[in-house]
C-alpha positions as CSV (number, residue, x, y, z in Angstrom):
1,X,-2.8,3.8,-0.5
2,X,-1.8,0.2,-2.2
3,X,-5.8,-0.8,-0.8
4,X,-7.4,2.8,-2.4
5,X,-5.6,2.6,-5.3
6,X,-6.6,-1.2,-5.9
7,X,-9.9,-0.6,-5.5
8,X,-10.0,2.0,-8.2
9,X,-8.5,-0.7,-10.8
10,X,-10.7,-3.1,-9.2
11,X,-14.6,-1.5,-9.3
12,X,-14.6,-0.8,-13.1
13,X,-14.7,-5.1,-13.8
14,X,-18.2,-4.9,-11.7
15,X,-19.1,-1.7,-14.1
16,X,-18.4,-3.6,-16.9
17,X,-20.8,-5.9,-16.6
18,X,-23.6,-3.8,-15.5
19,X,-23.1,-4.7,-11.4
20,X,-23.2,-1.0,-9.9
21,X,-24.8,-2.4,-6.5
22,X,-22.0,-4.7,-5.6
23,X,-19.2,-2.1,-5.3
24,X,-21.7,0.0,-3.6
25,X,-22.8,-2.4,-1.1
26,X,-19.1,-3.6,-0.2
27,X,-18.5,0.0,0.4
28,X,-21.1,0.4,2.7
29,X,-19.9,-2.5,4.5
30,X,-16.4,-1.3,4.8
31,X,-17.8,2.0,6.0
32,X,-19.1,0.7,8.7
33,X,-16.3,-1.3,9.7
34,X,-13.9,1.6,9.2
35,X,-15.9,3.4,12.1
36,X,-15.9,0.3,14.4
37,X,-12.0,0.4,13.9
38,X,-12.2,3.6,14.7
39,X,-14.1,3.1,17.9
40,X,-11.7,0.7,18.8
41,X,-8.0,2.2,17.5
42,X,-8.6,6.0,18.7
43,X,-8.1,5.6,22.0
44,X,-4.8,3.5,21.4
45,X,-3.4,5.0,18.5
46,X,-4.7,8.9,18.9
47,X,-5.1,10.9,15.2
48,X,-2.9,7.8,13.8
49,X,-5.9,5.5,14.4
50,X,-8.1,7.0,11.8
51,X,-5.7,6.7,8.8
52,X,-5.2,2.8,9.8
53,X,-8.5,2.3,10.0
54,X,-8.5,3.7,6.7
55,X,-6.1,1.9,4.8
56,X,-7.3,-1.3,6.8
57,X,-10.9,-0.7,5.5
58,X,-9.2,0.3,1.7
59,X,-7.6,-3.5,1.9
60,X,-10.7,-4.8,2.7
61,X,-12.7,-3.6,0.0
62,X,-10.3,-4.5,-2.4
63,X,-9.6,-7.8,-1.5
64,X,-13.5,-8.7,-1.5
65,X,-13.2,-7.4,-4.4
66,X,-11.0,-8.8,-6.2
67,X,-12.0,-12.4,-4.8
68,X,-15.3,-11.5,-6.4
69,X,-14.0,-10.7,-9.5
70,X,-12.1,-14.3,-9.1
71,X,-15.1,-16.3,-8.0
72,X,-16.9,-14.8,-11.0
73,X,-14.5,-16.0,-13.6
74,X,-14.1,-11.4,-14.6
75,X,-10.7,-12.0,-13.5
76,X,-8.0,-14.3,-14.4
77,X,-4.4,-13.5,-12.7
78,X,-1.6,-14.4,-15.5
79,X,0.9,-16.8,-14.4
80,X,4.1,-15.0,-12.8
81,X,1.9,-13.2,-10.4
82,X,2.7,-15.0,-7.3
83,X,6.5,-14.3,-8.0
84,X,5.9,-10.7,-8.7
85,X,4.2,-10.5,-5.3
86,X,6.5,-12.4,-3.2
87,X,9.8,-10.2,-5.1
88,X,7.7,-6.9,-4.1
89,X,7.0,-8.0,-0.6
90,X,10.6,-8.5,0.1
91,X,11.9,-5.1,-1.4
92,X,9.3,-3.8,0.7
93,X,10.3,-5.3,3.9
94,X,13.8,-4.2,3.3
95,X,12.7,-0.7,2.4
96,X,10.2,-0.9,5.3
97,X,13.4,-2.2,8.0
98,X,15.9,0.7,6.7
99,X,13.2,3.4,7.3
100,X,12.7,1.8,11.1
101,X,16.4,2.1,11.2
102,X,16.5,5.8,9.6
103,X,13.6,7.0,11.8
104,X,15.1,5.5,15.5
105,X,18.7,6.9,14.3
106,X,18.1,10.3,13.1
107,X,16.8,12.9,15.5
108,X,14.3,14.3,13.3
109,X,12.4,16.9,15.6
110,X,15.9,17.8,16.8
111,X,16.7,19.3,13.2
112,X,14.1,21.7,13.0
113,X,16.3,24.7,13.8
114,X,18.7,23.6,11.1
115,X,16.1,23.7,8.0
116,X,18.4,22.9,5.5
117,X,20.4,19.6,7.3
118,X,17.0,18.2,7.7
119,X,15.9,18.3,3.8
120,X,19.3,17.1,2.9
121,X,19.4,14.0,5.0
122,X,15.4,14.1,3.9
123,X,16.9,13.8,0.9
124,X,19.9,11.7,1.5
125,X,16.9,9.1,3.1
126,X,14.7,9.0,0.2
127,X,17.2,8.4,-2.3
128,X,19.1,5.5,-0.1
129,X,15.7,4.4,0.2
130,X,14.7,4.0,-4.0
131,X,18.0,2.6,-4.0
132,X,17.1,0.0,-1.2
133,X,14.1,-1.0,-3.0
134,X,15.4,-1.5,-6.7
135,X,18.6,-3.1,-5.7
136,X,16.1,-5.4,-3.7
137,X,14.1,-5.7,-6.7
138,X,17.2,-6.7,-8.9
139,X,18.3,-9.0,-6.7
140,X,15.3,-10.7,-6.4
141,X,15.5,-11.3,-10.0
142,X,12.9,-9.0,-11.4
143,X,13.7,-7.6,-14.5
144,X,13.7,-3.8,-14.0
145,X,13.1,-2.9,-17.4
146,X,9.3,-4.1,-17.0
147,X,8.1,-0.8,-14.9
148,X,9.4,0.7,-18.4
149,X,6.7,-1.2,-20.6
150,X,3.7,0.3,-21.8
């Protein structure tokens, strides 16, 4: 989602100056690399193959991109950035460690007879989980009062 989303923030600096073909051709590119992952993933990863061939394709579209927005001079990161990235990565990788964690310790298939155990620790998981990744964020020293700005 993180490579989709980017690329929707990321196409309108080429639209801005009139460059309609570059998007379009990167695009095409990715396409076609999205189906050689494909060729390549299916047969190891099954039906999950096709969604990270997907999102591998999404992060490469953005991040050519965005380094063409760069090399241009359309795009000029603020200083802080690199912080911001490295304080996200690590709440991340926390998050990402107690979801391993909740997914090998819970017997999730096991709980489909009991409907409503399953939301609540479904639930119980998700909000651990936001908790995980602000407290990580805190820590880290990133003011949480900036997801609040406008």
């Amino acid at each position: 989602l993180v490579g989709i989303v980017a690329i929707k923030v990321l196409a309108p600096g080429y639209f801005a100056s009139q460059d309609t073909k570059t998007p379009v051709k990167v695009a095409v590119v990715v396409l076609v690399l999205t189906q050689v992952l494909n060729f390549f993933l299916v047969p190891i990863f099954a039906h999950a193959a096709l969604t990270l061939s997907i999102g591998i394709g999404a992060m490469v579209n953005a991040l050519w991109l965005l380094l063409g927005l760069l090399q241009r001079g359309s795009y000029k990161p603020e200083p802080g950035w690199g912080l911001f990235v490295l304080q996200v990565l690590a709440a991340c990788v926390l998050l990402g460690l107690f979801l391993v964690w909740a997914n090998s310790h819970f017997a999730w298939t096991a709980l489909r007879a009991e409907s409503l155990k399953r939301i609540g620790l479904l639930a119980s998981v998700l909000a651990v989980s936001a908790l995980i990744y602000f407290l990580a964020l805190w820590a880290a020293g990133m003011k949480l009062r900036q997801f609040l700005r406008r």
